[in-house]
N, C-alpha and C positions, 0 to 999 in steps of 0.2 A: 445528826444534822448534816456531817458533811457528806455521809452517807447519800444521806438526799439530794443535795447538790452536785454530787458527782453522777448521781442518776440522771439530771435535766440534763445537766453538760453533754452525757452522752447520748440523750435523747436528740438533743439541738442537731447533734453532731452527723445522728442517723439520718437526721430527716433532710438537713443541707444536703447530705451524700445521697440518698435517695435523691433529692430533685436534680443535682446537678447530674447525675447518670441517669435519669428519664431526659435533661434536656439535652446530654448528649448524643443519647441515641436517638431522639428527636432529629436533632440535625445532622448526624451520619444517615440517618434516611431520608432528610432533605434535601442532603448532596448526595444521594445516590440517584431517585428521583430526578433532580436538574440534573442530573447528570448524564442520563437517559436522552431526556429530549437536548440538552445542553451539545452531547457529540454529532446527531443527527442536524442539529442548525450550524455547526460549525464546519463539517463535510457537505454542506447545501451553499455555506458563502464561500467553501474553495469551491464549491465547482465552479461558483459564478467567476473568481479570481481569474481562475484556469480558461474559461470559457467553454468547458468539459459539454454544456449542451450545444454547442456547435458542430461538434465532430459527428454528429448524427444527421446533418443537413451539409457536409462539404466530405470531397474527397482527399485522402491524403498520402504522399508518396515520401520517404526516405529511404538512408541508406544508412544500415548499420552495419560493421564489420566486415565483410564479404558479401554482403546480401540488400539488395533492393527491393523495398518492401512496399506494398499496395492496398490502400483498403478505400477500397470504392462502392458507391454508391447507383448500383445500375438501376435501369425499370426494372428489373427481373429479382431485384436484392442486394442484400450486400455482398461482396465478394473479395477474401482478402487474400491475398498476392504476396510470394515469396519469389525472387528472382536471383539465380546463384550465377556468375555468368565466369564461370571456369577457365576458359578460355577464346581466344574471340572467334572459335568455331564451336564451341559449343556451349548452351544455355541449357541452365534447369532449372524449370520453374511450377512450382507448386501455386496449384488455384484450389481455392477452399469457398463452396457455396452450399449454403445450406449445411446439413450432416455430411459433404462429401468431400474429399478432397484428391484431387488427380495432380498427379505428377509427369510433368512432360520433359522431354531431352531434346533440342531441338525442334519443338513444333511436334513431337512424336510422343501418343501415352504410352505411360510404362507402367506394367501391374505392379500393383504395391499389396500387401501382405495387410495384415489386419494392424499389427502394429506395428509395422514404419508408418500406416497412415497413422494412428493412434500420437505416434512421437512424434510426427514432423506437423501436427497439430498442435499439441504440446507447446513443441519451440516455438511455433507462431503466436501463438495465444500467450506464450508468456511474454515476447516482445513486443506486443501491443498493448498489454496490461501494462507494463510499467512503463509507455511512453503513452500512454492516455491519462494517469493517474493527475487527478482521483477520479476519474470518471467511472471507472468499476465498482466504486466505494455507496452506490448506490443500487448496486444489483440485490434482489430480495433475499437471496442464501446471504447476506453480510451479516455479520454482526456487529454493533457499534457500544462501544462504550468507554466513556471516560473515565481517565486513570489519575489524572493529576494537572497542576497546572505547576511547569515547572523551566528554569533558567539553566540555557543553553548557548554560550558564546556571548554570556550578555544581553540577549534577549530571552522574553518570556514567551512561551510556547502553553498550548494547548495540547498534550499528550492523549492520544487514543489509540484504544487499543481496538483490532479487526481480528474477529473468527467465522469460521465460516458453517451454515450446514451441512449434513451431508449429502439432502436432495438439492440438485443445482449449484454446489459447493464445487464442481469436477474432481479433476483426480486429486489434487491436491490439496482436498477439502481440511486438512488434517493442520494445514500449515496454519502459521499465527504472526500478526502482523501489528508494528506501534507507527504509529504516525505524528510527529510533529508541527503542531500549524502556528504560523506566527500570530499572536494575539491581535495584532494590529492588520494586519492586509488579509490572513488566513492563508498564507502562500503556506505552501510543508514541505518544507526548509530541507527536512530528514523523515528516513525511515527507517525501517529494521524489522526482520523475518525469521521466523524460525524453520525449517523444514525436515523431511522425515529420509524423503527419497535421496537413493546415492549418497547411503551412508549416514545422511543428516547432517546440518550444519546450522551457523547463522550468519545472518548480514547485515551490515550497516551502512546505511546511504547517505552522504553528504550532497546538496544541490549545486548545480554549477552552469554560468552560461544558459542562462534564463531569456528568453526571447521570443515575439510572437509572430502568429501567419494568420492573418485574416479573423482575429481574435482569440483565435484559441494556444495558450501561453503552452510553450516544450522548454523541457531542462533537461540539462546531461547530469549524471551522478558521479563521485566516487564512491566504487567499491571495498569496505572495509569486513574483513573478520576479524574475531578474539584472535589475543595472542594467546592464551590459554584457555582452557574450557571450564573453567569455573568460573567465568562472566556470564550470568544470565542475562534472556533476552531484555527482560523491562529494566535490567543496569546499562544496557548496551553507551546510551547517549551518556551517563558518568564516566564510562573506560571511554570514549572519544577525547571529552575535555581532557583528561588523564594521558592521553596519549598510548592507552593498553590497546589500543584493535591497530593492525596493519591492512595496508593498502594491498587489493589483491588485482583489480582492476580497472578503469575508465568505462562509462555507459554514457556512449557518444554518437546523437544521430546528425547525420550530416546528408546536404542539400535536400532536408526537408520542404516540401511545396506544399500546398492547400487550396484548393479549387473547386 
């Protein structure tokens, strides 16, 4: 008899555990699912935040570090503008249209090799990616997907993570990117990057000095790395609160216009 009894007990026992592990993998593939379309609607209301579709109807001029930068909007296309101004007899300034990019010295071309143009494309492209953001985050080589929903400085965030393909991915297709959106405005607050080139590294970005031109919102970052390399990327934002990553440098654009 008790034989028997301990048989149903265990029957009961298999069959609760069977359903509750069908209805949890149920719902690990329901949030995986909403979670798909979940990051795609959430980088659609930062753009709108941002004003991310504007920059494709206005032209726009700053200066970050040594260099004054141009990305305008001609009849003929776009055309973005790197301006080095050395000293006040001499200017160098890279014009990039289309596939091509020429480099002048005073109003004079100067041949460039296959890759100095390659790199001074590069540098361009990467300072217009992170002073457009998120507006890149909608280019078709992205990938989007949500990672979690989690608490950073007291606010809840929206965690997602970006990879890229290889066609249309550029050179740095390889790299790996988390983004932080505030649950409430969808501002993204913070980021962080993995990368391959020059050795490899990672980085963390704090938001700072948030301000708009003609509706489309610009922020300055700080610049953070690990203090040690056993912080992976998707811990990055825990070693912040923590105080494990150091400050490596300021991302500050100044007398930004928009016209």
């Amino acid at each position: 008899m008790k034989a028997v009894k301990l048989l149903c007990v265990n029957l009961v026992v298999f069959i609760l555990s069977s359903c509750g592990t069908e209805h949890e993998s149920k719902k690990l593939s329901d949030n995986n699912e909403n979670g798909v379309n979940s990051a795609s609607a959430i980088v659609d209301s930062s753009y709108q935040f941002y004003g991310a579709d504007v920059i494709n109807e206005k032209s726009v001029t700053f200066d970050f570090r040594k260099h004054e930068y141009r990305y305008v909007h001609s009849d003929s296309g776009l055309v973005r503008q790197r301006i080095l101004k050395e000293s006040s007899d001499s200017v160098v300034s890279d014009v990039w249209y289309e596939n091509e990019l020429q480099r002048f010295i005073n109003g004079d071309p100067i041949e460039l090799t296959g890759k100095e143009e390659k790199a001074y494309k590069n540098s361009i492209n990467s300072v217009f990616y992170f002073a457009f953001l998120p507006k890149n985050l909608k280019d078709p080589a992205v990938n989007l997907s949500y990672m979690d929903e989690v608490r950073l400085n007291g606010k809840l965030y929206h965690k997602i993570k970006v990879t890229f393909d290889q066609e249309g991915g550029g050179e740095d297709y390889q790299d790996v990117y988390l983004y932080w959106f505030d649950q409430k405005d969808y501002s993204m607050d913070y980021l962080a990057y993995s990368y391959i080139t020059e050795g490899g590294g990672m980085r963390f970005r704090s938001f700072k000095n948030r301000r708009r031109f003609q509706g489309i919102a610009f922020q300055d970052y700080i610049n953070y790395k690990p203090k040690s390399d056993d912080i992976g990327l998707e811990y990055t934002d825990q070693a912040f609160e923590r105080g494990n990553l150091t400050e490596v440098s300021r991302i500050e654009l100044e007398n930004v216009r928009v016209d």
